[in-house]
C-alpha positions as CSV (number, residue, x, y, z in Angstrom):
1,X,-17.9,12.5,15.7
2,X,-16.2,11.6,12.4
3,X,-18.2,12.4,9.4
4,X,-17.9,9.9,6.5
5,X,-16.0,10.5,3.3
6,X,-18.6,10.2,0.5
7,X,-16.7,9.2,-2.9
8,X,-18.5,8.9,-6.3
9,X,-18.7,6.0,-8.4
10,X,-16.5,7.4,-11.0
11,X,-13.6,8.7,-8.5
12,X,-14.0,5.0,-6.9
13,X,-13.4,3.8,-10.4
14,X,-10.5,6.4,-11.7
15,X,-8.6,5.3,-8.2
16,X,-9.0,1.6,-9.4
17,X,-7.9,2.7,-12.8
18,X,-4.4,4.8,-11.6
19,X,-3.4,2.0,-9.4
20,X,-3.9,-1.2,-11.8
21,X,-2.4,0.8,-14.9
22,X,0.5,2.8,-13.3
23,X,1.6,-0.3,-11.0
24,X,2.3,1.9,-8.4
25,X,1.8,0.3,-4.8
26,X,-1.7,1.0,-3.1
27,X,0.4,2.7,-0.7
28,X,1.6,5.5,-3.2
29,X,-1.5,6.6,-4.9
30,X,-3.6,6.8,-1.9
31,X,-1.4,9.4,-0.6
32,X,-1.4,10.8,-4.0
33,X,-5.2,11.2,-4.2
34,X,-5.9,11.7,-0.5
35,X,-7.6,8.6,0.5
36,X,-6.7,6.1,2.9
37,X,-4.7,3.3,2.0
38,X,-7.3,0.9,3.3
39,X,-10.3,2.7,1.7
40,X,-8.4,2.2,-1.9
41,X,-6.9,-1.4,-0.9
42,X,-10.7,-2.4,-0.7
43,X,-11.8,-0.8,-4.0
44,X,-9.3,-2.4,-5.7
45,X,-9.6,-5.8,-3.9
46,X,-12.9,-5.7,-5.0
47,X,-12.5,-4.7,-8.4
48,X,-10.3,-7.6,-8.7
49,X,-12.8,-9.9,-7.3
50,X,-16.0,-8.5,-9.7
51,X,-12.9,-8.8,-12.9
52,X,-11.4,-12.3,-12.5
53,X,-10.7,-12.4,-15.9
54,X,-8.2,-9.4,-16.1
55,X,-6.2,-10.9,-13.6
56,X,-5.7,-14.5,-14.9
57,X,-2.0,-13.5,-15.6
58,X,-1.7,-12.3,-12.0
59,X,-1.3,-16.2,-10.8
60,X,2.6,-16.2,-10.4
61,X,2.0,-14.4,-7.4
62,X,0.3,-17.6,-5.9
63,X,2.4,-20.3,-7.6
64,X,5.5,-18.3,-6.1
65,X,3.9,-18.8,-2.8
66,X,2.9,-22.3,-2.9
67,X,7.1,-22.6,-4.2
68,X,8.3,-21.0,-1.5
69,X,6.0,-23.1,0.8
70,X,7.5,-26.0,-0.6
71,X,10.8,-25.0,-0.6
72,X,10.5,-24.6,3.5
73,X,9.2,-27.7,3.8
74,X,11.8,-28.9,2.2
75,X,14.5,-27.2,3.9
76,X,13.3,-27.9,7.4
77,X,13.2,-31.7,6.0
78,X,17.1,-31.3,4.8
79,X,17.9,-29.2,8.4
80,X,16.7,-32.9,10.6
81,X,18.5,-35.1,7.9
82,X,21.9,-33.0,8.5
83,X,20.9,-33.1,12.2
84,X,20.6,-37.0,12.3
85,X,23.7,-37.7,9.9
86,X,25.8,-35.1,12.5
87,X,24.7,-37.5,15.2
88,X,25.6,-40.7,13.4
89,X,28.6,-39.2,12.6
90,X,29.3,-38.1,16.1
91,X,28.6,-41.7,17.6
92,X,31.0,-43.7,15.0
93,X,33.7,-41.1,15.8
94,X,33.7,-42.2,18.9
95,X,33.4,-45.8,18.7
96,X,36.2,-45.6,16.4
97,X,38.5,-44.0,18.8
98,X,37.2,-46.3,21.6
């Protein structure tokens, strides 16, 4: 069996540290330091969550997702309206050369 990685506190927090001040990808510094991706993806996931208020200027992320949820709403709304006016279009073409 598998024995358990046992990490200190102040690794934990020096981890944290390299990947919210360098901006490097989660992905990067675990291979870096040696750790699983996962294993650092949670300690900084829950930095984040015990620090809300370092991360108030984070929030773009989210408004550019709700954005781009509107924005394919929007577009599948715009894709039936061209649908329908092609149809329309369609059916007086051919009453006209009826």
């Amino acid at each position: 069996m598998t024995e358990r990685k046992k990490y200190t506190a102040e690794f934990k927090q020096r981890a944290v540290d390299l990947v919210i001040d360098s901006g490097r990808p989660i992905a990067q510094v675990s291979v870096d330091i040696g750790v699983k991706e996962g294993t650092l993806g949670n300690w900084v996931r829950k930095y984040r969550q015990d620090h809300p208020e370092e991360f108030a200027g984070d929030a773009p992320e989210s408004v550019a997702y709700a954005e781009h949820q509107r924005v394919l709403k929007e577009n599948a709304k715009l894709k039936q309206e061209v649908e329908f006016l092609s149809k329309v279009s369609a059916f007086f073409a051919s009453k006209q050369q009826s």
